[in-house]
Backbone as a ProteinNet text record, in pm:
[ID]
protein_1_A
[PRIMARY]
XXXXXXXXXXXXXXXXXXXXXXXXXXXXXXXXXXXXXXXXXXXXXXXXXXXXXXXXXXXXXXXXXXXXXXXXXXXXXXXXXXXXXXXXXXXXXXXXXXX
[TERTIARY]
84.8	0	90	22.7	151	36.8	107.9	50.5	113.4	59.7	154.7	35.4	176.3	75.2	233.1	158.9	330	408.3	407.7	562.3	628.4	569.3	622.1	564.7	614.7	586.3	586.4	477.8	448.2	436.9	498.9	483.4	460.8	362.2	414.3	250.1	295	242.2	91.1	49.2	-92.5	-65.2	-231.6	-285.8	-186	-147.5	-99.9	56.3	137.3	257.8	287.4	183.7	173.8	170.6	29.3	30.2	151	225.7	321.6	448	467	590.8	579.4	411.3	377.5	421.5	382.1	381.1	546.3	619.1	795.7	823.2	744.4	757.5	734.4	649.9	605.1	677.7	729.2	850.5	726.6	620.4	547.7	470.7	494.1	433.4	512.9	475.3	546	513.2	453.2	438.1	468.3	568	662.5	645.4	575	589.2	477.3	396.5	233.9	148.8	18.7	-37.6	-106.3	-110.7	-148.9	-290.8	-396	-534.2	-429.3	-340.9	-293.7	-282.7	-163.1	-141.4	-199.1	-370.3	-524.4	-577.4	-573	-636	-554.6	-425.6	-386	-359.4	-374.1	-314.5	-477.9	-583.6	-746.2	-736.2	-712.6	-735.7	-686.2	-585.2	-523.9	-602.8	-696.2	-744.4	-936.5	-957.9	-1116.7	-1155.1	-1088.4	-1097.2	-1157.1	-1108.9	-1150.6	-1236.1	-1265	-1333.2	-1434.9	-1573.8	-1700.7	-1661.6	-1723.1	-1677.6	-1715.7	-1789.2	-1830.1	-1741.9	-1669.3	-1539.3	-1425.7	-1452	-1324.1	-1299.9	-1438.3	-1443.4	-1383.9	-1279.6	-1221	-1339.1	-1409.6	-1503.2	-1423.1	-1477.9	-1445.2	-1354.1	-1429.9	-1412	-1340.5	-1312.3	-1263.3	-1107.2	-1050.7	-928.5	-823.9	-679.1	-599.3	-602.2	-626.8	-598.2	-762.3	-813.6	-984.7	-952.9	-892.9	-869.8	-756	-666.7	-535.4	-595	-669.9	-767	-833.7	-941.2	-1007.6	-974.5	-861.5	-778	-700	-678.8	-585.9	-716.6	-807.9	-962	-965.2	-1013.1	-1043.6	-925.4	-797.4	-762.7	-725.7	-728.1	-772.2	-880.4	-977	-1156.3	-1094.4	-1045.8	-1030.3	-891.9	-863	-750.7	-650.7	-594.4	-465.4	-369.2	-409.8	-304.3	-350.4	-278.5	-338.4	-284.7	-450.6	-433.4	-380.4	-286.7	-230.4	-207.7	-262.5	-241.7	-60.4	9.8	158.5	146.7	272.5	343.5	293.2	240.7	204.1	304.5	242.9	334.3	362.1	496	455.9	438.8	445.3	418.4	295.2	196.4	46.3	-46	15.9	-48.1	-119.4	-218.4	-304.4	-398.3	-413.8	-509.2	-480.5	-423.7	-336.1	-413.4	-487.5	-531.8	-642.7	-626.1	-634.7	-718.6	-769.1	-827	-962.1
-116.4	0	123.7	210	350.7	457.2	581	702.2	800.7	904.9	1020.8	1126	1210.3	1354.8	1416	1548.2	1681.5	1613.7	1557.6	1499.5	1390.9	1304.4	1246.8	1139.1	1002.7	856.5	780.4	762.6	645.8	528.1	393.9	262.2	210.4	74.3	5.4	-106.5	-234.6	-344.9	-327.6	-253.6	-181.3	-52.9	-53.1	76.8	191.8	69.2	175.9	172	24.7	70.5	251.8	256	369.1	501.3	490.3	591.9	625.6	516.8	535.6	620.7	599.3	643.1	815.8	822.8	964.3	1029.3	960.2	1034.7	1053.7	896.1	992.2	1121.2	1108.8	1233.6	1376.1	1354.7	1484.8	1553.3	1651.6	1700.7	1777.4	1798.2	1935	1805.3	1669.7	1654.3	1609.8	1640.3	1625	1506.3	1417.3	1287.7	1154.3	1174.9	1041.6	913.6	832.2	660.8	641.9	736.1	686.8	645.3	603.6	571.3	598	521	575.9	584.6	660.5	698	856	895	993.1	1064	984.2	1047.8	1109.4	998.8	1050.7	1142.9	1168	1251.4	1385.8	1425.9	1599.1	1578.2	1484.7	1509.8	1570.8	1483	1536	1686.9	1707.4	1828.4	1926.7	1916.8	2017.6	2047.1	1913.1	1930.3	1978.8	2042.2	2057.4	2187.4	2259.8	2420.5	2334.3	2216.8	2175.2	2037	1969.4	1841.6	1866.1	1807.8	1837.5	1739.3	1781.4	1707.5	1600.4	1551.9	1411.8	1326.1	1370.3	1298.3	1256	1377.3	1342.7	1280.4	1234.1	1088.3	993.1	965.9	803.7	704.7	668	595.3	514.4	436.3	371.9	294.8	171.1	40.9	10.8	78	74.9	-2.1	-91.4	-162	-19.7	-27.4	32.6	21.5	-87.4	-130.9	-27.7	-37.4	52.6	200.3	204.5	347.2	420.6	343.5	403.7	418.9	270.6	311.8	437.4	432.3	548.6	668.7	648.7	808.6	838.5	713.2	771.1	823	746.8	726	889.4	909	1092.8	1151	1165.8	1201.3	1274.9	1067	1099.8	1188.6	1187.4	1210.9	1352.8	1434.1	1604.9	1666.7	1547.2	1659.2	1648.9	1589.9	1592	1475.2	1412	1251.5	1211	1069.7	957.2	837.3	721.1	607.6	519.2	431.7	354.7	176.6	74.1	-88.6	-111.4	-50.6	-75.8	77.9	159.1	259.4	280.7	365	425.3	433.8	364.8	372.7	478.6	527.5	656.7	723.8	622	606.9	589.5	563.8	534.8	634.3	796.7	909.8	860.1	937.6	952.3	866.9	763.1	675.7	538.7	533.7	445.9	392.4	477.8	479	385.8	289.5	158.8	152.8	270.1	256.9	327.4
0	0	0	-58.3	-124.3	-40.1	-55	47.4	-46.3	-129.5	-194.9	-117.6	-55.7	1.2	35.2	-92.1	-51.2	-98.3	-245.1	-308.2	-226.5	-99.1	-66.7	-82.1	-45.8	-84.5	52.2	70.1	175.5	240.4	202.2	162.7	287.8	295.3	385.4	363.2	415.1	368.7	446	547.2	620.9	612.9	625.1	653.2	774.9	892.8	984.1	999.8	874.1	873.2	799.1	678.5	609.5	663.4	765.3	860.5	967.6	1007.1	1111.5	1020.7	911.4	862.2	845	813.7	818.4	959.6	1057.9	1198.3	1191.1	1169.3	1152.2	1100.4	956	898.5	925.9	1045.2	1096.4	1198.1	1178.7	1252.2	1375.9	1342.9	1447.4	1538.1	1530.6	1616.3	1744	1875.1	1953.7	2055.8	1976.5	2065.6	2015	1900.9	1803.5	1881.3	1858.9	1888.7	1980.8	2023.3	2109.9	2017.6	2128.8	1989.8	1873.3	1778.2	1625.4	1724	1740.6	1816.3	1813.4	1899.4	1991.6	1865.8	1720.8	1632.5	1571.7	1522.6	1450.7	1464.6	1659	1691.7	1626.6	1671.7	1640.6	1491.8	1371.5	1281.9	1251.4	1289.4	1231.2	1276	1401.3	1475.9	1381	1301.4	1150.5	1095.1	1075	928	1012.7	1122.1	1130.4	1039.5	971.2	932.2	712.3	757.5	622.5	607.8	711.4	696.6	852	753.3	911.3	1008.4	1095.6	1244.8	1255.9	1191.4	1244.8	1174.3	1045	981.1	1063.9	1216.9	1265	1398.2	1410	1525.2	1497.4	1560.3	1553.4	1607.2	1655.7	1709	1860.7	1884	2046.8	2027.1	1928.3	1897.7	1777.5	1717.9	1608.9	1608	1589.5	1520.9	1458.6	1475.1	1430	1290.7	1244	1083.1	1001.4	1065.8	991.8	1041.8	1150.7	1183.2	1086.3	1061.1	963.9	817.7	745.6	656.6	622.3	734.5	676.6	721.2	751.1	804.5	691.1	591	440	350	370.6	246.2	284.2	422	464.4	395.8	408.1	328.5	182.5	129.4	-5.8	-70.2	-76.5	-0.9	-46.9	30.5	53.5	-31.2	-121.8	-186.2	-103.8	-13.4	48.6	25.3	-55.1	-80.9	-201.7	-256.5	-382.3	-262.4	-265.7	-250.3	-295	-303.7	-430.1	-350	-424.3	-346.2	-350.1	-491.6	-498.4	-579.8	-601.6	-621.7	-742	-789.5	-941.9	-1033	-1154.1	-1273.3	-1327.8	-1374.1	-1390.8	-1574.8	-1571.8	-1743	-1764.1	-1713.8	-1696.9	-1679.5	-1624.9	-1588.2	-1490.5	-1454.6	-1305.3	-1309.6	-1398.9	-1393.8	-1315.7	-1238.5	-1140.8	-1038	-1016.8	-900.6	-831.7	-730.1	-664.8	-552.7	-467	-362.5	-398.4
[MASK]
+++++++++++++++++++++++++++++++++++++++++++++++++++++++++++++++++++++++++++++++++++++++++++++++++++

């Protein structure tokens, strides 16, 4: 599974290896290695000025693997990333696209 958001490239075989490499990537956040919930929460908290609130309930019960999911799908969804199952061809143009 691939992650492109801001020229950068995301890989990782789940939803929340993908998401975790993001949280490395994030230099402003100041709580590196808690948990992906802790991460969801302030990375959504960015984005409330552009996605309605009820987008940005993690729910109770929810599994890490559905939570990292639909935290890329929201994402994708708003113009901030491309979903991809393996790395886009790049000879193929923008029609790549897998999720």
């Amino acid at each position: 599974m691939v992650f492109n958001s801001n020229g950068k490239e995301y890989a990782g075989a789940t939803s929340v290896e993908v998401v975790r490499e993001m949280e490395r990537d994030e230099d402003a956040y100041p709580h590196q290695g808690d948990t992906l919930r802790e991460f969801l929460r302030w990375s959504l908290a960015g984005l409330a000025d552009r996605v309605h609130m009820r987008e940005l309930d993690l729910g109770a019960h929810l599994a890490d693997e559905t939570l990292a999911f639909s935290y890329l799908c929201l994402l994708e969804r708003h113009g901030i990333g491309r979903l991809y199952d393996s790395p886009p061809d790049p000879g193929l143009g923008n029609n790549t696209h897998a999720a």
